[in-house]
Legacy VTK file of the C-alpha trace (Angstrom):
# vtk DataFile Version 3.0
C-alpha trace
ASCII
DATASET POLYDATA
POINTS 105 float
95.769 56.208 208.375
93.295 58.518 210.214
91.620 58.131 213.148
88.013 56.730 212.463
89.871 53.785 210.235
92.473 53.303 213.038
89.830 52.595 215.104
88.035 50.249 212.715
90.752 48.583 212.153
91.487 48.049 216.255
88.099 46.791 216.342
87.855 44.369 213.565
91.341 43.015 215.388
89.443 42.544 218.727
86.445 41.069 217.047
89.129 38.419 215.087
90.485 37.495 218.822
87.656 37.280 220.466
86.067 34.818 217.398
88.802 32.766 218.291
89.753 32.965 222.125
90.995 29.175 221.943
93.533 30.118 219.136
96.386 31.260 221.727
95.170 28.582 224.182
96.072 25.521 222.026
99.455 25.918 220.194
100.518 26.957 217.063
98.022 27.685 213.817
98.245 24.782 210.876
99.038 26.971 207.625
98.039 23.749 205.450
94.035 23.861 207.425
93.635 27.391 208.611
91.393 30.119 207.577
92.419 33.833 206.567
91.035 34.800 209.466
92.642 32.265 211.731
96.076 33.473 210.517
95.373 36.905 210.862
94.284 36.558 214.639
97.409 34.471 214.949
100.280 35.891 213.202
101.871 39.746 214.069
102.469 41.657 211.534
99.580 39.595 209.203
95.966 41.485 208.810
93.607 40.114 206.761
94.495 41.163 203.419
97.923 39.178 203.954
96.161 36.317 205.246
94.581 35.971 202.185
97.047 35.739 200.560
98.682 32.779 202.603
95.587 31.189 201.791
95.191 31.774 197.923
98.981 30.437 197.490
98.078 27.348 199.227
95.210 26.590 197.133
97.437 27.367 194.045
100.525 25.422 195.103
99.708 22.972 197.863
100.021 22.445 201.093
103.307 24.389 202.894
106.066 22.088 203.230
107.718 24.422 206.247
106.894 27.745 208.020
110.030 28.763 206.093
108.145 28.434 202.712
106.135 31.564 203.610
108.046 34.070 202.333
107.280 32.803 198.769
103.668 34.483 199.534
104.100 38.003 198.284
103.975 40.173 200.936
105.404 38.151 203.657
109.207 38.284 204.392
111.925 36.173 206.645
111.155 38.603 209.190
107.439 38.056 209.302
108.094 34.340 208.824
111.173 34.550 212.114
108.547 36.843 214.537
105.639 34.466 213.786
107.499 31.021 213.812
106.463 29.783 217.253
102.419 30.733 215.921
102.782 28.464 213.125
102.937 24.894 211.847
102.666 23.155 208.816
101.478 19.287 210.178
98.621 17.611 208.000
96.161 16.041 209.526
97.776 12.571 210.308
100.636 14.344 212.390
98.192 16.591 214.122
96.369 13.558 215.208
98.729 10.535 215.124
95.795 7.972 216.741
93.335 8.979 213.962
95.840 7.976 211.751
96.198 4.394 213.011
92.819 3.545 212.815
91.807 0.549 210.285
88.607 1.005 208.477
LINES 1 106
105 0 1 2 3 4 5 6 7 8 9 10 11 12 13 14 15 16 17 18 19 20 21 22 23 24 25 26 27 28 29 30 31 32 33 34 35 36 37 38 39 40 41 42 43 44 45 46 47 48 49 50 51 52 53 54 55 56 57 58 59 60 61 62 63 64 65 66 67 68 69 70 71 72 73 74 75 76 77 78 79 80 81 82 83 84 85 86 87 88 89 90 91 92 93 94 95 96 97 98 99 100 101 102 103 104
């Protein structure tokens, strides 16, 4: 990588974090809700191309049933999956928000 894309790439990073300042600030990243660019802010080791990727196997295959089931999206490997595991969850919406969830319509 030379210089001039080094440096796009550092910036396109800082513009990612600073899109999402409150990403760090409140826990762990849903893989089931996310965007590509949510997970790439989030995750080391995960730029955007990757994140994409996250995101297209979820749309073809469902929701993730663990943070384990990551590697199955090419590209990403126990390693990835072990430094990122703290970063990520995989809670739907009902046991994100368990009060939502016990409201009667």
């Amino acid at each position: 990588m030379h210089v001039p894309t080094l440096v796009r790439a550092v910036l396109a990073a800082f513009v990612l974090l600073l899109s999402f300042p409150s990403l760090a600030e409140n826990g762990p990243v849903n893989l089931n809700q996310a965007s590509a660019a949510e997970i790439a802010a989030v995750m080391k080791g995960v730029g955007e191309k990757k994140a994409q990727a996250i995101v297209a196997y979820r749309s073809q295959f469902g929701p993730f049933s663990t943070v384990d089931e990551l590697v199955k999206v090419k590209g990403i490997g126990p390693g990835t999956v072990d430094k990122n595991r703290d970063r990520l969850t995989v809670e739907s919406a009902e046991q994100a928000s368990p009060e939502l969830s016990q409201v009667k319509p």
